[in-house]
C-alpha positions in Angstrom: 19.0 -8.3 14.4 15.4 -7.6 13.5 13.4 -10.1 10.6 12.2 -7.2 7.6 8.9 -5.9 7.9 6.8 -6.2 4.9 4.0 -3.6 3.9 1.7 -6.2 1.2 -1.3 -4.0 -0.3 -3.9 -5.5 -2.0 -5.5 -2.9 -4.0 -8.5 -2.5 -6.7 -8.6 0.8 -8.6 -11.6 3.0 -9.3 -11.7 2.9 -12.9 -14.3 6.3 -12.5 -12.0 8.0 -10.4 -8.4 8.1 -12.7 -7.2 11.9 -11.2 -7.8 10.4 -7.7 -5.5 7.9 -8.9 -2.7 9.8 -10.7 -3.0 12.5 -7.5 -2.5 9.2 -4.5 0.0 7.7 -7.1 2.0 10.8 -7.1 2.5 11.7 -3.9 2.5 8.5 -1.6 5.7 6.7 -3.1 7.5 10.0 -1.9 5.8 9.6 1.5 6.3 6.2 1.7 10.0 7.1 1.4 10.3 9.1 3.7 9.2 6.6 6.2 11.8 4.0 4.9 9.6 2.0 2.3 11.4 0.5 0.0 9.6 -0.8 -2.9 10.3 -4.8 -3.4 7.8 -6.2 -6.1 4.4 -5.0 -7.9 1.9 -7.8 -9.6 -0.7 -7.5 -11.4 -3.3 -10.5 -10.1 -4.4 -13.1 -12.6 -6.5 -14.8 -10.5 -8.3 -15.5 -7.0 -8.0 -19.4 -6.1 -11.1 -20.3 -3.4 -12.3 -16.3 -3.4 -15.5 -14.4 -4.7 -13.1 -11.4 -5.2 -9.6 -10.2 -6.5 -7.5 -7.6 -5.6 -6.4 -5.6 -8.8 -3.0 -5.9 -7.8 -0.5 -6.5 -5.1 2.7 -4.6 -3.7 5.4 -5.6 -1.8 7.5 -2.9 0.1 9.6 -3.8 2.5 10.4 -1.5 5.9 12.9 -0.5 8.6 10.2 -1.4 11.8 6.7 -1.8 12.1 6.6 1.4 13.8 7.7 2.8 10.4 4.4 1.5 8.6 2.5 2.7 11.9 3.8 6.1 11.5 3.0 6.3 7.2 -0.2 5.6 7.5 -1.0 6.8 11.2 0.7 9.6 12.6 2.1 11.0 9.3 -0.5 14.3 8.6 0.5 14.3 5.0 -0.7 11.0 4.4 -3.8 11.9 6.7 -4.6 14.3 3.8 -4.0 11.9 0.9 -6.8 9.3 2.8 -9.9 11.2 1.1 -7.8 10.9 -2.0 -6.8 6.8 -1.7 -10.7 6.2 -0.6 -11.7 7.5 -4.0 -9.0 6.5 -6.0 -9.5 2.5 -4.7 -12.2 0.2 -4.9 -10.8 -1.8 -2.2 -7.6 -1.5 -1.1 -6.3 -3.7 2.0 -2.7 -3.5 4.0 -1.3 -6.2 5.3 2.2 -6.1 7.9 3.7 -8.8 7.7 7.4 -10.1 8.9 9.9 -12.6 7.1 9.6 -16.3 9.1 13.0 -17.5 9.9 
């Protein structure tokens, strides 16, 4: 039996770029979806402990594989189109694949 793989994103909106925002919001949960993503836990971040910066917020979503996350944001050519989108709509955004430790 295979540990879950976790997709974490650390992400800081755009405040000047709110449609880019609403338009990525939109349309990757459905993509995400498709790929397996199951959504696990959002949090807003209070606070950076021994970093300059912060991520806005954090997401947890949890996946079949890591071949599932490599095919979301890799190979899948609707997400391809959403990049230009998510580089406007994010400050920074990071992703992280992780797997649970047993």
């Amino acid at each position: 039996m295979e540990n879950q793989v976790f997709l974490i994103v650390e992400a800081t909106p755009n405040p000047d770029n709110q449609a880019e925002l609403q338009s990525y919001g939109s349309q990757a949960p459905t993509l995400m979806k498709k790929h397996g993503g199951i959504p696990i836990a959002r949090y807003s971040v209070e606070a950076s402990i021994g970093a300059e910066e912060k991520p806005a917020a954090i997401a947890v979503i949890s996946f079949p594989n890591r071949e599932a996350i490599q095919d979301l944001l890799v190979n899948d050519p609707d997400y391809q189109l959403l990049i230009p989108s998510r580089d406007k709509a994010f400050k920074n955004i990071k992703f992280l694949v992780c797997n649970e430790q047993v």
